[in-house]
Structure formats: structure tokens, C-alpha cells
C-alpha positions as CSV (number, residue, x, y, z in Angstrom):
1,X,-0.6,11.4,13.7
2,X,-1.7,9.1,11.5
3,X,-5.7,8.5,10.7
4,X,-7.6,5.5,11.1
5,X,-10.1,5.0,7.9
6,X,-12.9,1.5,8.1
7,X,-13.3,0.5,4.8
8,X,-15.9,-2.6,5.1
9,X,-14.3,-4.7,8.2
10,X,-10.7,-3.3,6.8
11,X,-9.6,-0.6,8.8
12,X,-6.7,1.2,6.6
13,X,-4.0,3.9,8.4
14,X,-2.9,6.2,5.8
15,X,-1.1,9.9,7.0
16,X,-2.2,13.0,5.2
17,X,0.5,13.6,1.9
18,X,-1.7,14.1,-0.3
19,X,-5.1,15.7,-0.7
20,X,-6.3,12.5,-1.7
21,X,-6.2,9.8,1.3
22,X,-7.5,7.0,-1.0
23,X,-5.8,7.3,-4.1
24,X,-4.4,4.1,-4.4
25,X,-6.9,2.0,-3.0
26,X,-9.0,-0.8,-4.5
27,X,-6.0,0.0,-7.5
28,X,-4.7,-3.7,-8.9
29,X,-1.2,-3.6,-11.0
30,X,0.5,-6.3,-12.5
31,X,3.2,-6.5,-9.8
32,X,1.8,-7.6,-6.3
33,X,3.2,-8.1,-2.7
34,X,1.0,-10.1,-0.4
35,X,1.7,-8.5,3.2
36,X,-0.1,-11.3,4.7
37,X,-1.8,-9.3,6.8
38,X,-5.3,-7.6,8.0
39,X,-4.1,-4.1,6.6
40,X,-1.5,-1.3,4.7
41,X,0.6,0.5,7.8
42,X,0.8,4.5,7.4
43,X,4.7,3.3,7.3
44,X,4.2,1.2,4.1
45,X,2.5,4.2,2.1
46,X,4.7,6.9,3.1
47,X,7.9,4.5,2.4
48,X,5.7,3.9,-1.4
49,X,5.5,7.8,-1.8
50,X,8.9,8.5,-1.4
51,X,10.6,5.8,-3.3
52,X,8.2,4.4,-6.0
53,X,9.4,6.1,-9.3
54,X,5.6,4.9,-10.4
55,X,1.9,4.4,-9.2
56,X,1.4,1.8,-6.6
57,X,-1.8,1.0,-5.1
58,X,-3.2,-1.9,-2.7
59,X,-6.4,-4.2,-2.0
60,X,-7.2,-6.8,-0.4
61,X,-7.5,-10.6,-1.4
62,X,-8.8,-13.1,1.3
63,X,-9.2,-10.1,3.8
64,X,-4.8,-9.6,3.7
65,X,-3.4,-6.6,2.3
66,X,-1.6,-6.7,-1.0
67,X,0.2,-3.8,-2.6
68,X,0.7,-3.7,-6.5
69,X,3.1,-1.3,-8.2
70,X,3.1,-1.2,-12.0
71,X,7.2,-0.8,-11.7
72,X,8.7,-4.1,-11.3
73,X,11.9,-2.6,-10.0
74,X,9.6,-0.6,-7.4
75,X,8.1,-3.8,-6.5
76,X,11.6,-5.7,-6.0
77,X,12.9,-2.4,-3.7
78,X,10.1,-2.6,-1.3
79,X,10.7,-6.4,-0.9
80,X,13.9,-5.5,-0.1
81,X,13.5,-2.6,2.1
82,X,10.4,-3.0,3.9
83,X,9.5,-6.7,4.2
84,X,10.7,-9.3,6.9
């Protein structure tokens, strides 16, 4: 079951695969993708933890979600896979 986590008025969902729930928040890289909206699904990290071949991290910009990988290909594969 995923966990809920409030982070100023951003509420973030993130499941337990690491010993570290936050690791990549607040992290910026040079390749974004805006999600467009209020927050990063549990769905979204676990999909980043299994197929980014580098770090990834998100934040938020005008209260929407944005996750940044520092792999471009990663970047272009979760455009593909995971946004509609």
C-alpha cells in the first residue's frame, strides 16, 4: 500500500523500495518532464526505479510535478511509456 507524504501543500505517494522515501525529491536534472499535474503517483517512481539506467528526481514548478532524469534516453522512454 502505498504512503501518503505532505510536503508544504504537495502531498507526494511514493511505496517503500528503498530505505530512503525522499531520495529524489527537490533533485533538478537537465532533462525535465512536466506531468502537468498537483503530484508524482507511487506508479511513476516505481516505473523510474525499474527502468532508469540513471538518477532521476522530481520537484515542482508552479505547484505541477516535474520529473528530471540526467539520462536523456531515460527521459525519452518514460515519455514513451508512461505519458498520455
Amino acid at each position: 500500500m502505498p504512503r501518503l507524504y505532505k510536503y508544504g501543500t504537495h502531498i507526494i505517494e511514493y511505496m517503500k523500495t528503498t530505505n530512503d522515501y525522499t531520495a529524489g525529491f527537490g533533485k533538478s536534472y537537465p532533462h525535465d518532464v512536466h506531468l502537468n499535474k498537483k503530484g508524482v503517483d507511487a506508479a511513476e517512481l516505481e516505473w523510474c526505479q525499474e527502468n532508469c539506467t540513471d538518477n532521476f528526481g522530481w520537484h515542482f514548478v508552479n505547484d505541477l510535478a516535474v520529473l528530471s532524469f540526467v539520462n536523456e534516453r531515460d527521459a525519452f522512454m518514460y515519455k514513451m511509456a508512461r505519458v498520455r
